[in-house]
N, C-alpha and C positions, 0 to 999 in steps of 0.2 A: 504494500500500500504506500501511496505517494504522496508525502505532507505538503501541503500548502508552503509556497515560500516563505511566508510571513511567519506562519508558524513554526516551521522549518527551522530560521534564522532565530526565531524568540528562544525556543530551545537552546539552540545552537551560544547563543549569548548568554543563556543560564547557567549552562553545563562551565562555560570556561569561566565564570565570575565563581563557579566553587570552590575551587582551592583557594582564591584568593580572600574567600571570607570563610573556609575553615582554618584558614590561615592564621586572620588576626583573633576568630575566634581562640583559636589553643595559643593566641600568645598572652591573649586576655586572660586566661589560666595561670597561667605561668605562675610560678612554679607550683607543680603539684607534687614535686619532692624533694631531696638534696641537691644541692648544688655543688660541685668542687671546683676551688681555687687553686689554680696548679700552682705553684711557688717555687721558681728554680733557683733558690738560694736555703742557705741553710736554716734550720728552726734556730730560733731566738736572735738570728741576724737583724741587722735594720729594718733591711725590708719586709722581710718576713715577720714582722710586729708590727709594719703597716699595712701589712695585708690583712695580717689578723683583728686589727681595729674595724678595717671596713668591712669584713665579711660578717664580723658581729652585728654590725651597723644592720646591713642587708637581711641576716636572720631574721632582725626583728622586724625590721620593715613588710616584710614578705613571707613571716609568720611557714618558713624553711629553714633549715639547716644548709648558711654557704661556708662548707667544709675547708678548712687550708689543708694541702696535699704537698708538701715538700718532697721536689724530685730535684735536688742541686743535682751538679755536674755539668764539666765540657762549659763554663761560664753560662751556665741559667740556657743552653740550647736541648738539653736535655728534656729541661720541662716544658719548653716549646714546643718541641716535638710531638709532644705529649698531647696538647691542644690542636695544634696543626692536624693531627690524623683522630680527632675526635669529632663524632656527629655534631653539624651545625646545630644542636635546638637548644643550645642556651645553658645544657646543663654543666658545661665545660670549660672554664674561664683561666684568662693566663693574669697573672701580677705581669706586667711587665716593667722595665726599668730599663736603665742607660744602654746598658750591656746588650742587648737584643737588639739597639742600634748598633752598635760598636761592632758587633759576630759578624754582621751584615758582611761587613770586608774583613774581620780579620781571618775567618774561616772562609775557606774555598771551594770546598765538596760538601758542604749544607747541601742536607735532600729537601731543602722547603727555599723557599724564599719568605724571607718575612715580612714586608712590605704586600707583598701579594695575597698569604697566604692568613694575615691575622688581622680580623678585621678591629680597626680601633673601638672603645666602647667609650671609654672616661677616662679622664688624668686626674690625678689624685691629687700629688702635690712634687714643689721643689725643692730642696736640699741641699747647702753648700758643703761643701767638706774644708778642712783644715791642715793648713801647713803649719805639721806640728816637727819639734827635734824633742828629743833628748835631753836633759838638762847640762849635758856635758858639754853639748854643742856652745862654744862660748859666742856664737850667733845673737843677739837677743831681738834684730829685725828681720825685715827682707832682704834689704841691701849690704846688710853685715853677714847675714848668710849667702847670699850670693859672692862678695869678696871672698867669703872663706870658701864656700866652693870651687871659687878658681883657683885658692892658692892651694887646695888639695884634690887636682883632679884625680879621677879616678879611685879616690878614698871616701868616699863617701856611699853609702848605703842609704838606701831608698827602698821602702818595703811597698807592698801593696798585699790586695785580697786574691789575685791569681793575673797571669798575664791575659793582656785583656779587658780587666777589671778598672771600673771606675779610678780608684787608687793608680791603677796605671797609668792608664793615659790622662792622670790630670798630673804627675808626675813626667810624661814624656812630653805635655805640651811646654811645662816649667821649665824642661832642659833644653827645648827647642827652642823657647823665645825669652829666655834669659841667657843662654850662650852660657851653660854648666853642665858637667858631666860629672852626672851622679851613677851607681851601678846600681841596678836593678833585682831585689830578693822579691819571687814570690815567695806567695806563703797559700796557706787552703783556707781564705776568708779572714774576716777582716782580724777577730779575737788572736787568732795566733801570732800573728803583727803587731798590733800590738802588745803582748806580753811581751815580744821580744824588744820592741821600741823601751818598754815600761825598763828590761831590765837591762836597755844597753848596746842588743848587739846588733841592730842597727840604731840609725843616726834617725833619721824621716820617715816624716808617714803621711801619704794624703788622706784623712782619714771623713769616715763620716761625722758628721757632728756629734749624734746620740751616741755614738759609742767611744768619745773621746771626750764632753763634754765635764763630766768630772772629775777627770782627770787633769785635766786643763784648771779647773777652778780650785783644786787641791794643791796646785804645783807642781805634782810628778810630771807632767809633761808642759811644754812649752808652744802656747799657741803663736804664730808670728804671722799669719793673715788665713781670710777665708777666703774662698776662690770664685764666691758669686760678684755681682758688679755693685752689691751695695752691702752693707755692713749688716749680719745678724743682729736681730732684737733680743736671742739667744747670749750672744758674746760680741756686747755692744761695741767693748772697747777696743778690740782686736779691727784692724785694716783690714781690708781687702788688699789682695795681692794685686791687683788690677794698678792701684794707686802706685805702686814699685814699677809693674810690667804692664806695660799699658797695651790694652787689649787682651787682657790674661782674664780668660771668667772658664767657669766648669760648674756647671748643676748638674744633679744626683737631681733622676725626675722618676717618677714611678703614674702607676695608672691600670688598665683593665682593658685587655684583648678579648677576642673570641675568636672561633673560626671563621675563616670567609662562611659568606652565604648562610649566616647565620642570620634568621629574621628579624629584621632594622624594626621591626616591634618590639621586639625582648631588647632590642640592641637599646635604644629609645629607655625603654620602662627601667632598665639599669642604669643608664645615665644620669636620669633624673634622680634617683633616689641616692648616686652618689653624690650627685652637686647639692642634694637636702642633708645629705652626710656634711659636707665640708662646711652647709653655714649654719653648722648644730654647735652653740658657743663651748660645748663644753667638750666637744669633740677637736674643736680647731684646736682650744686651749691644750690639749694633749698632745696633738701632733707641733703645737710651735713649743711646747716643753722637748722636742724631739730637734727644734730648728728648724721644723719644713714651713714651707709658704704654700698656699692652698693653691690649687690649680684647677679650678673646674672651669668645665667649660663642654663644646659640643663634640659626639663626637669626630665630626669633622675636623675642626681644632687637633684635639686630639693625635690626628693620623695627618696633619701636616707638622706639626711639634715632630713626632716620629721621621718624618722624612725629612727634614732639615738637619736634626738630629746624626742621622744616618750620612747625609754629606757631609757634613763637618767633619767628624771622626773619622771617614775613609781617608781623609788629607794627613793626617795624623797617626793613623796608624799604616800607609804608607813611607809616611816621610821617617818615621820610628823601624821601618822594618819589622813591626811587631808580628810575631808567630804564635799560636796558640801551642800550649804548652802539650 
């Protein structure tokens, strides 16, 4: 039997508008069970306690468990991957941070691309780190440790969290555009760096703010600027190193991936509820007790931050020769 065209076509226009509105129906759902947060850094690292603020955040928002899943290794590509080859519907989320721009070039045989293959959701917030010595170091600024850098080249020690790693290359940009040649220790994440900064046997450390911060205000270690372009509310008194090295800036920036093709409904309804996260006052007040500056915004935002991000750092870890360890 042969439908009427009209009819025909009404169908025809019903049938293709279904998925698209059981679409936003099951996004309107959302969530009807756990969530995991993939975390490719270690538990109780920096980031990894600001993944776990937000995910609590989100729990209660959406009356689900958004689970943190630490899978360090291979500098946070690990737990990308993880994301990367997980169903698009929302239940699979990445922390992402610096480092995931930075792999971008420093690794070569990545099975994903990460610009393509993770689609932005939310940025969280920003993070300076600190150029910290040693109290041996008889350094007490910027330009008194860069003197003594040159007059010991190749004696000085510079630790970081892994090659690759934040700590790295805000440490290769400082030797690159301060004309010092410092030598390079990794270590496996930031605590072991520092205990060894703490007890001597290196000299420096680019470190994150939270986890040097009282340390710093104790006197065991020596803070001599921070590496964003204007001076922490956290550690008022301390310079920016920008003001020494002009044109010297490094944010630690974090935020929430998903799979591509993952439905910009669910993508959307988790935006929202992080950028209600970050102007929840007593939530901010915890993360600026951490040093970071709130960073919400769209996710389009988001995923151009990421790719600017990603060119900057190719020039640097190029021009560093950096290998992944």
């Amino acid at each position: 039997m042969k439908l009427p065209r009209r009819k025909f076509l009404h169908l025809a226009a019903g049938a293709a508008a279904l998925p698209a509105v059981s679409r936003v129906a099951w996004a309107q759902s959302y969530p009807t069970r756990p969530v995991r947060l993939i975390v490719g850094l270690p538990a109780g690292s920096t980031g990894d306690i600001f993944a776990r603020l937000i995910a609590q955040w989100l729990s209660e928002r959406f009356g689900q468990p958004f689970v943190t899943e630490n899978r360090p290794g291979a500098a946070t590509n690990i737990g990308a991957e993880v994301v990367v080859r997980a169903p698009p519907d929302g239940y699979t989320l990445l922390f992402v941070t610096l480092n995931n721009a930075v792999n971008t070039t420093l690794y070569d045989n990545l099975s994903f691309n990460f610009i393509r293959d993770i689609a932005p959701v939310a940025s969280i917030s920003r993070n300076p780190f600190v150029l910290e010595v040693h109290p041996s170091v008889p350094a007490k600024s910027v330009p008194e440790f860069v003197a003594y850098s040159k007059a010991n080249p190749g004696k000085i020690n510079f630790g970081s969290s892994g090659n690759g790693s934040a700590p790295h290359i805000a440490g290769e940009l400082f030797k690159m555009m301060a004309a010092v040649d410092l030598v390079h220790v990794p270590y496996r994440g930031d605590q072991p760096a520092i205990t060894d900064l703490l007890g001597g046997r290196i000299q420096v450390f680019f470190s994150v703010m939270a986890s040097s911060i009282e340390h710093i205000k104790a006197g065991r270690l020596r803070g001599l600027a921070v590496t964003t372009s204007t001076r922490s509310e956290a550690l008022p008194e301390i310079p920016t190193l920008g003001e020494f090295v002009p044109g010297y800036e490094v944010t630690g920036w974090n935020g929430i991936g998903a799979p591509k093709q993952t439905p910009i409904e669910i993508i959307d309804m988790i935006n929202k509820e992080i950028n209600a996260a970050l102007a929840d006052p007593k939530l901010k007040a915890r993360l600026a007790d951490l040093g970071a500056t709130m960073l919400a915004g769209s996710p389009a935002e988001f995923g151009r931050l990421i790719a600017d991000e990603t060119e900057k750092w190719a020039k640097v870890v190029k021009f560093a020769g950096m290998k992944p360890e």
